[in-house]
C-alpha positions as CSV (number, residue, x, y, z in Angstrom):
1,X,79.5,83.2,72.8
2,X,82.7,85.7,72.8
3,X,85.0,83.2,73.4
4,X,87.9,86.2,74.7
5,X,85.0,87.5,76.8
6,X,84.7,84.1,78.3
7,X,88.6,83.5,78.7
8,X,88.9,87.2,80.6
9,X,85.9,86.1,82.8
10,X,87.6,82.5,83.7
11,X,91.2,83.9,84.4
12,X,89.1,86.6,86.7
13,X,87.5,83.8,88.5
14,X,90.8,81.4,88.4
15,X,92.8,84.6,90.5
16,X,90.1,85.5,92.5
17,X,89.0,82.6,93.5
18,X,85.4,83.8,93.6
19,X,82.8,84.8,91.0
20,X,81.1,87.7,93.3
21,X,85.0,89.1,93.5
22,X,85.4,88.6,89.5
23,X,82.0,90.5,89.1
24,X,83.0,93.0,91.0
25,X,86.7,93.4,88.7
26,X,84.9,92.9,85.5
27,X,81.9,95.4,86.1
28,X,79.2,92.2,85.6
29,X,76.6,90.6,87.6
30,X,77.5,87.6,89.6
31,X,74.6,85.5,87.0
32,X,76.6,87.0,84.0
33,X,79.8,85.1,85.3
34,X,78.4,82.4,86.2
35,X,76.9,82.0,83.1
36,X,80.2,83.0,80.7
37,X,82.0,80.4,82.9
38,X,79.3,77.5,82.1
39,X,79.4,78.7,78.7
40,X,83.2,77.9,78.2
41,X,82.9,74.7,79.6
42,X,80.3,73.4,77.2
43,X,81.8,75.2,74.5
44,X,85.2,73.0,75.6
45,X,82.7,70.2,76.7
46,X,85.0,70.1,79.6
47,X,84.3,71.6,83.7
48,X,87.1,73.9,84.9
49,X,85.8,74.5,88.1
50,X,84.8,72.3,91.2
51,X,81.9,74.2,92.6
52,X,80.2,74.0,96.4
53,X,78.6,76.4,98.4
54,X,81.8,77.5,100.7
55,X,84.8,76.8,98.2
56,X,85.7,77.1,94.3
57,X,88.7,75.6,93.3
58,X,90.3,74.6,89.7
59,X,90.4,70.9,88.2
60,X,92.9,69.5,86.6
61,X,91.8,70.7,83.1
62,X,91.2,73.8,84.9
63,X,94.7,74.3,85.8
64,X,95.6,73.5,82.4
65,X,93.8,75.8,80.9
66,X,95.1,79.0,82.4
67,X,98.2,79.1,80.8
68,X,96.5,78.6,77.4
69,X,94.1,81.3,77.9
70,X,96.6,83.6,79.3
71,X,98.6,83.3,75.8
72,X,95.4,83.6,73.8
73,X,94.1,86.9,75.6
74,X,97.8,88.4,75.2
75,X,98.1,87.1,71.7
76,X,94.1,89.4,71.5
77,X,95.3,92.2,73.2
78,X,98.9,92.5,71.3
79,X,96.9,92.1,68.1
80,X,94.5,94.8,68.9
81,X,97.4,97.2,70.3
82,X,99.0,96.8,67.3
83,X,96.3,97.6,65.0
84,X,95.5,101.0,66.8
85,X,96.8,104.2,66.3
86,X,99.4,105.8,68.4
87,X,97.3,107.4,71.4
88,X,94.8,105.2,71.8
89,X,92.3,105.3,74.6
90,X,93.2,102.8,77.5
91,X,89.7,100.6,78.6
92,X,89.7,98.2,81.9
93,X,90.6,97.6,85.0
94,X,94.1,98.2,86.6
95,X,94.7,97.5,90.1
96,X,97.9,99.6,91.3
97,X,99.0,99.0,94.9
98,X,101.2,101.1,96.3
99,X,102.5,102.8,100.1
100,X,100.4,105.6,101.2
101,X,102.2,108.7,100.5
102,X,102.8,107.7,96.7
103,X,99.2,106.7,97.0
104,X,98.3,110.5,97.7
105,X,100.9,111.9,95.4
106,X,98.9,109.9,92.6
107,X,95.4,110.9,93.7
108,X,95.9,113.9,92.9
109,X,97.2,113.6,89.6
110,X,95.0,110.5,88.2
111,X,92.4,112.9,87.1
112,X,93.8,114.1,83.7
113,X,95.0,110.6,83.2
114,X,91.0,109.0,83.5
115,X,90.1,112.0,81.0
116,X,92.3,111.1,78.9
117,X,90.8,107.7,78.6
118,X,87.5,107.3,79.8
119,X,87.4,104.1,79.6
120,X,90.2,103.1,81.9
121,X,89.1,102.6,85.7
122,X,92.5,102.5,88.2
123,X,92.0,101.1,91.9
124,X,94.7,102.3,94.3
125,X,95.5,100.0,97.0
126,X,97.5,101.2,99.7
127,X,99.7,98.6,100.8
128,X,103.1,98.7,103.0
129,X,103.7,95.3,102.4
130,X,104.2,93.1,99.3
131,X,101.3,91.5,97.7
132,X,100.7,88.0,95.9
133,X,100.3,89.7,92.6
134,X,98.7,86.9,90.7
135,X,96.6,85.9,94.3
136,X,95.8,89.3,94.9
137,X,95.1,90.3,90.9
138,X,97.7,92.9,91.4
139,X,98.4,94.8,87.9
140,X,101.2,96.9,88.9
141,X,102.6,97.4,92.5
142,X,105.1,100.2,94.1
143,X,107.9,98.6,95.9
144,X,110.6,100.5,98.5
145,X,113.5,99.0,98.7
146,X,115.6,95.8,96.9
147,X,112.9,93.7,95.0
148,X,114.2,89.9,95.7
149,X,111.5,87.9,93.9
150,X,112.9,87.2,90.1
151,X,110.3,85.9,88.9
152,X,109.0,89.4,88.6
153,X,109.4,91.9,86.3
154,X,110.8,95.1,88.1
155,X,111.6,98.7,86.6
156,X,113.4,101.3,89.0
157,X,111.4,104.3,88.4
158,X,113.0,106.4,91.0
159,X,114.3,107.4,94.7
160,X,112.6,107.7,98.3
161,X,113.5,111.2,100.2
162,X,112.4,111.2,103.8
163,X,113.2,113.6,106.5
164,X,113.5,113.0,110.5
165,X,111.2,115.7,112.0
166,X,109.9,116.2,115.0
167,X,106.7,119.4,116.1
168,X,107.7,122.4,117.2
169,X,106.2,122.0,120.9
170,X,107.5,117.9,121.1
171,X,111.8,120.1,120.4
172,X,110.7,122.8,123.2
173,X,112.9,122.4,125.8
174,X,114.7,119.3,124.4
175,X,118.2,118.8,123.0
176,X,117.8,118.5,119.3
177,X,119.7,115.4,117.8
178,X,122.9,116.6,115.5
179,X,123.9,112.8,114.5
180,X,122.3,109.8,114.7
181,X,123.6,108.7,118.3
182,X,122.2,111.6,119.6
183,X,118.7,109.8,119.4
184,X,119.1,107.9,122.1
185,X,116.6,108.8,124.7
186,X,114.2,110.5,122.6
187,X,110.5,109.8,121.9
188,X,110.2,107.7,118.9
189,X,107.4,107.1,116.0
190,X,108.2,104.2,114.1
191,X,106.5,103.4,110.6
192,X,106.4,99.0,110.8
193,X,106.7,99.1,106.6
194,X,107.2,95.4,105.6
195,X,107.5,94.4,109.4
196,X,110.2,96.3,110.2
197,X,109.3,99.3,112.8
198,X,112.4,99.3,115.1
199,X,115.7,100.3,113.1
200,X,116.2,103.3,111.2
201,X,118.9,104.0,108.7
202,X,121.1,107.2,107.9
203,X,123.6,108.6,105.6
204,X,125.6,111.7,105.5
205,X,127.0,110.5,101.6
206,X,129.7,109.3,103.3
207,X,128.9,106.7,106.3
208,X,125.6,104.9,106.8
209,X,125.1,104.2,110.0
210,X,121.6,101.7,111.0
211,X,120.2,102.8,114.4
212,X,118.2,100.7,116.6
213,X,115.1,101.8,118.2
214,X,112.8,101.1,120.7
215,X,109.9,103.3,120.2
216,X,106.6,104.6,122.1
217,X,104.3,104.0,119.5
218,X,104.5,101.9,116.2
219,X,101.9,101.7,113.2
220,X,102.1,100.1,110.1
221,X,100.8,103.3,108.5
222,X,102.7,106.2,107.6
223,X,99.8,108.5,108.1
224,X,99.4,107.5,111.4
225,X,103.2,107.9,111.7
226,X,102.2,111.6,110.5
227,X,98.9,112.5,112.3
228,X,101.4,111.5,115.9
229,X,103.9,113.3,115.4
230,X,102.2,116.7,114.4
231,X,100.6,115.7,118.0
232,X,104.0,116.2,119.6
233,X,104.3,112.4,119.7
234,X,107.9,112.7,118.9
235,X,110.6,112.1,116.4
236,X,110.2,110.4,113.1
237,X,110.8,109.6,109.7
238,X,108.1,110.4,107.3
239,X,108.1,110.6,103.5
240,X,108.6,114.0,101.7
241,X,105.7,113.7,100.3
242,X,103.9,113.8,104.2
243,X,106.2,116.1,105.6
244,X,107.0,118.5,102.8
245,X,104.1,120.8,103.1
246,X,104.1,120.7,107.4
247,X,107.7,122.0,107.4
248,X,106.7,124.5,104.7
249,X,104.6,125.6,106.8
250,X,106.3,125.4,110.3
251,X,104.0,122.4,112.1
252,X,107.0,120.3,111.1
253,X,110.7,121.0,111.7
254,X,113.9,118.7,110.2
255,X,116.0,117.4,113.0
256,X,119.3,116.4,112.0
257,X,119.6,117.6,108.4
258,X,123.1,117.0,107.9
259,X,122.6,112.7,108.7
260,X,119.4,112.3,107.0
261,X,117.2,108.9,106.1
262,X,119.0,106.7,104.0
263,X,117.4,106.5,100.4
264,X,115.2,103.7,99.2
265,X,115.1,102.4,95.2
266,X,111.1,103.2,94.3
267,X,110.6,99.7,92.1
268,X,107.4,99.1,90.8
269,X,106.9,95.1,89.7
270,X,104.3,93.4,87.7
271,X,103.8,89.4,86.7
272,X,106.6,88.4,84.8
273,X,104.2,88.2,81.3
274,X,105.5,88.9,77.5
275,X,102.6,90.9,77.1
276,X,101.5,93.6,78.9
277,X,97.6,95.1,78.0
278,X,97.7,98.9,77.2
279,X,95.6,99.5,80.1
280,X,98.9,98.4,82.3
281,X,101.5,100.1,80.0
282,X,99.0,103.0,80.0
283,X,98.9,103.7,83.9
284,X,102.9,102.0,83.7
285,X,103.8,105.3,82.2
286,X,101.8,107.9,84.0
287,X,103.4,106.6,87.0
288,X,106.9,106.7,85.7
289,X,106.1,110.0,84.3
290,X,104.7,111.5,87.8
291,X,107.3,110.4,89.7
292,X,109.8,111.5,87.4
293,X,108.4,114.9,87.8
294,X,108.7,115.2,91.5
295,X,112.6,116.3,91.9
296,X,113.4,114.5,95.2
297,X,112.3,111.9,93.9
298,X,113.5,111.7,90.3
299,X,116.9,112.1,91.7
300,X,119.4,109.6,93.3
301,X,121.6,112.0,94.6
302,X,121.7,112.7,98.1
């Protein structure tokens, strides 16, 4: 038996809860789990699961054990980072979850990152919410805004821009807004990220100024925000990575461009661990990298 095989298949199945879900993350049959699992327990002569038809939970030397076998597959994968050359390949699994726009901006640079290491395999979830990393087996996740869990590790790896925009046939024959106050009365889209779809937020550099709104549609998806107001829905607030190319183009125009959208810390989090696997570190920094190469968001200034 590979006894680190069969500690990586047991912590899969301790977070997930589920052996057909640890198959899944681990690329093995549901038998092959099963069977690395049963494995470790005879090697350890001890059962670290309770097993029934609708439930798996941990016992008590279960829940011992995950801690220990956390420190031995970090103390595996530390050894084996540090025995390889500088530019080694990435191989696994890393589950990045992150709000839809970055999600996009990263599709369509992930390619030269997978051919760079064929081995790796990144999921994208998009999320507008904040996971249970360790319940959801979330590697790395893209947070907007102040991160108030400490028990995270959290790197600032950059700045939301957003614009307030409205279609050129939802502005015909209405007064455009020239500060925030001027709102009032207009449609409004509102984006519900984190549960919060009826206040927006505005800075000229100088004041802030946090609007309430009651709005004619809300969806917790900023693509749905988007797809709207092209329709003529009304006036929103959509990332620059949405509306960027619709107001190059003219289906898009800025409304109030002096007072715009208050900025957001981008944060991305991970478990709070003392050693992270190159796979993580690996997709880490193509993340910091492709944000940093995007200019509104690189910056903090206004």
């Amino acid at each position: 038996m590979d006894i680190v095989s069969a500690l990586r298949t047991f912590l899969r199945v301790a977070e997930t809860r589920s052996f057909s879900a640890a198959a899944i993350d681990l690329n093995l049959t549901q038998p092959a789990v099963s069977r690395q699992v049963s494995a470790l327990e005879a090697h350890l002569n001890t059962r670290l699961l309770h097993r029934t038809t609708s439930a798996l939970a941990l016992t008590a030397e279960g829940e011992q054990m995950l801690p220990m076998a956390l420190r031995v597959i970090e103390a595996v994968e530390t050894l084996g980072e540090a025995s390889c050359a500088e530019g080694a390949s990435a191989s696994g699994k890393v589950r990045l979850s992150l709000p839809a726009p970055l999600g996009l901006y990263m599709s369509d640079r992930l390619a030269r990152l997978l051919e760079s290491h064929p081995s790796l395999v990144v999921e994208l979830i998009f999320r507008e919410e904040p996971s249970d990393l360790v319940a959801d087996a979330i590697d790395l996740e893209v947070r907007l805004g102040p991160v108030g869990d400490s028990s995270l590790m959290c790197r600032r790896i950059g700045w939301t821009t957003a614009f307030l925009v409205a279609s050129p046939c939802y502005r015909k024959g209405r007064n455009t807004p020239r500060a925030p106050q001027d709102i009032s009365g207009h449609r409004c889209i509102c984006y519900s990220r984190a549960g919060d779809g009826r206040t927006w937020s505005f800075s000229n550099g100088a004041d802030e100024v946090v609007l309430p709104i009651e709005p004619r549609l809300v969806a917790n998806n900023s693509m749905a925000v988007h797809r709207a107001t092209l329709a003529g829905g009304g006036l929103a607030v959509l990332s620059h990575i949405l509306a960027g190319p619709d107001i190059e183009a003219g289906r898009l125009v800025k409304v109030m461009p002096d007072f715009p959208p208050t900025r957001l810390p981008i944060n991305v989090v991970y478990p709070s661990r003392r050693n992270i696997p190159l796979r993580v570190t690996t997709v880490l920094d193509f993340l910091v990298q492709a944000v940093r190469d995007d200019a509104l968001m690189a910056s903090s200034a206004p």
